[in-house]
N, C-alpha and C positions, 0 to 999 in steps of 0.2 A: 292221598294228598288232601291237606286241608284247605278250603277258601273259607275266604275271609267276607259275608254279603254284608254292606251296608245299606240300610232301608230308608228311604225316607216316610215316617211316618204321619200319616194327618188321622187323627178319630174324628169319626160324623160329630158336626158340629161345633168342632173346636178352630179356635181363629190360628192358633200356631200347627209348623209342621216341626220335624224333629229328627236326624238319624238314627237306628240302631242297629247295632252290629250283629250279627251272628255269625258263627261257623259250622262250617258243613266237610263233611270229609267223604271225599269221593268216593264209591264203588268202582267206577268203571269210568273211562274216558265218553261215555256216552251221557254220562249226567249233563242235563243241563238245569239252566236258571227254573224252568218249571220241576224238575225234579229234586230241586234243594226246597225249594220254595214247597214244597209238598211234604217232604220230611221238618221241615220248619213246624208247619201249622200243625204237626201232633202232638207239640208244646207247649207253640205260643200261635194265638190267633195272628196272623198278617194276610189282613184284606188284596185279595187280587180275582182275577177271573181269568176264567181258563173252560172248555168245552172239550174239542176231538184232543186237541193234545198231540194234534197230526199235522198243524200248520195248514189245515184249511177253513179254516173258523175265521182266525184274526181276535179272537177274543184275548186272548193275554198278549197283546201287545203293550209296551210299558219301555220307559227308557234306560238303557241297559248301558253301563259306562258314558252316558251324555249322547247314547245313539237310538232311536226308534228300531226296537226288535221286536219277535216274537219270544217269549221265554221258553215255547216248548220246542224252538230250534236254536235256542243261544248254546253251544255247548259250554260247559264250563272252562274246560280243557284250552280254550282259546280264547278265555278272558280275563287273563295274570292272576294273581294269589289274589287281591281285593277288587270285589264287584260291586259297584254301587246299581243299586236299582231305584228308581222315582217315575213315577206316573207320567203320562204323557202331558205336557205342560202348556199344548191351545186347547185344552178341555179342561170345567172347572172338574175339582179333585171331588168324590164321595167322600172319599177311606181308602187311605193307605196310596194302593195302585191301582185302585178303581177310580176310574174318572165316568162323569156323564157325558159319553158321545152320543146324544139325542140331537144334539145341531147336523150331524152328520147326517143321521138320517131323514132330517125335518127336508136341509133342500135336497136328498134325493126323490122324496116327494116335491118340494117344491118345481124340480126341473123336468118333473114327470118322466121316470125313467121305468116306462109300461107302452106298451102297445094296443092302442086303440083299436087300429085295424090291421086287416087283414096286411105282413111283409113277404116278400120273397126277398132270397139271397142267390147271389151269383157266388162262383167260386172267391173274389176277392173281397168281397164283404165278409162272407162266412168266415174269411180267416183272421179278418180283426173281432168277428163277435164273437169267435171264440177266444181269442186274447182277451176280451174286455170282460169275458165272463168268469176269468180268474181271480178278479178284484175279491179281496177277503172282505174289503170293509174294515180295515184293522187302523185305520187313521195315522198309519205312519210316513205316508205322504205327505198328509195337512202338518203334522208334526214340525216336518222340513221346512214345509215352505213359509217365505219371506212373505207372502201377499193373503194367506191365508188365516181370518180373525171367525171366531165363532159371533155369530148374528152378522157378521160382514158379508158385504154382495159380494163377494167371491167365493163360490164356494171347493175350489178346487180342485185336483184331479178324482178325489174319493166319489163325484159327482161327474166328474170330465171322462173316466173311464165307462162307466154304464149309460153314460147318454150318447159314446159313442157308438157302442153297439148298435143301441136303439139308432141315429141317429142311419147309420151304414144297412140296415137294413129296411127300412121304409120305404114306401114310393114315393116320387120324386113330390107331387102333391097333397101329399100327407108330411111333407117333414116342416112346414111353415111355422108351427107354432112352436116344437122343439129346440126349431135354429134359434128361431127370439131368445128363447129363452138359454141356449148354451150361448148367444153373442155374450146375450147381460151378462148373464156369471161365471163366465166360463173365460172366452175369449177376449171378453174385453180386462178383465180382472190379472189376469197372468201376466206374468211379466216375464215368461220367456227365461227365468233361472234356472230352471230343469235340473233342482236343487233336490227332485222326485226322483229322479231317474235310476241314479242307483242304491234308492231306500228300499222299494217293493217289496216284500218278504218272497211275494209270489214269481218274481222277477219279469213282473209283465214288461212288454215294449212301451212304456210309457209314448216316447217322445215319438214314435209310429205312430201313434194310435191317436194323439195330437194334429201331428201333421195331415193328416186326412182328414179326421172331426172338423179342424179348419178350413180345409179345404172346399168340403161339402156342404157346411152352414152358414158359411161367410162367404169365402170367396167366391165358390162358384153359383152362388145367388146373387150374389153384388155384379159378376160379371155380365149373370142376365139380365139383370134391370140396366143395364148398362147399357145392352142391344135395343131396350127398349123405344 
């Protein structure tokens, strides 16, 4: 079976982008968008990134029919005879379907998603940091969402997921500076579209793992100063 990919093209440096077409003919219903894309580049160079090639990188993430996918789980087979592929479009483009996600990980540094000190976990924490520890990193959350701008104080759930883990396992007086910092960009930023929910590649519980993070950084400190 032959498909039809259509690319959108940008070269480093150039101010226009451009589609071009190729074809690829299947071996197996197991091909996907990274394995056309691979048989592509022994012809014609088309810029993209790719690592395990196992769906736990999040590296060739890229928009696949107008959807944020992984390309080395898009199968072919279940995305009609013409595929358009284009870079993820809240990050600026390098090449091709490389984009710079450095904002990405600027505020996960900025929301400090590391452990100072010493954390214990109980059984129900443990099982959101292990949800949260699924996060590829692959930006097809931010993709989605409606609230999220690169250099913008929201930085979304790609930042909302690892600061919940961190956040669920700390002691109660250690999580002060965390919480400030998931209100800023996190909680107060959202708007509650849960427009993530079922983008994940990894198919984390988003909106779980939300509803707790709020719970623990917001409300149930608002509620102590409130005993105060």
């Amino acid at each position: 079976m032959t498909k039809k990919l259509k690319i959108l093209r940008h070269k480093k440096g150039a101010c226009d982008s451009y589609y071009e077409e190729f074809s690829y003919e299947m071996t197996n219903d197991s091909d996907t968008v990274a394995t056309a894309l691979t048989k592509i580049n022994e012809d014609v160079y088309v810029g993209w990134e790719c690592n395990c090639l196992q769906k736990k990188c999040g590296a060739c993430a890229m928009r696949i029919n107008g959807i944020p996918k992984l390309a080395c789980s898009a199968k072919l087979a279940k995305l009609g005879d013409e595929i358009t592929l284009e870079p993820l479009m809240k990050f600026p483009v390098i090449e091709d379907l490389i984009v710079d996600r450095s904002a990405m990980y600027e505020n996960l540094d900025a929301i400090k998603t590391w452990f100072d000190d010493k954390a214990r976990g109980n059984g129900d924490t443990m099982d959101n940091a292990y949800e949260a520890s699924r996060c590829l990193q692959c930006g097809c959350c931010l993709e989605v969402c409606p609230n999220f701008m690169v250099e913008g104080r929201f930085f979304g759930m790609a930042s909302a997921v690892p600061a919940s883990r961190i956040i669920g396992q700390l002691e109660k007086d250690s999580k002060s500076d965390i919480a400030k910092l998931y209100k800023r960009h996190i909680y107060e930023g959202c708007g509650k579209s849960l427009a993530c929910r079922n983008i994940c590649p990894a198919g984390i519980e988003i909106e779980n793992l939300l509803i707790n993070s709020n719970a623990t950084a917001v409300w149930k400190r608002f509620q102590r100063r409130g005993k105060k």
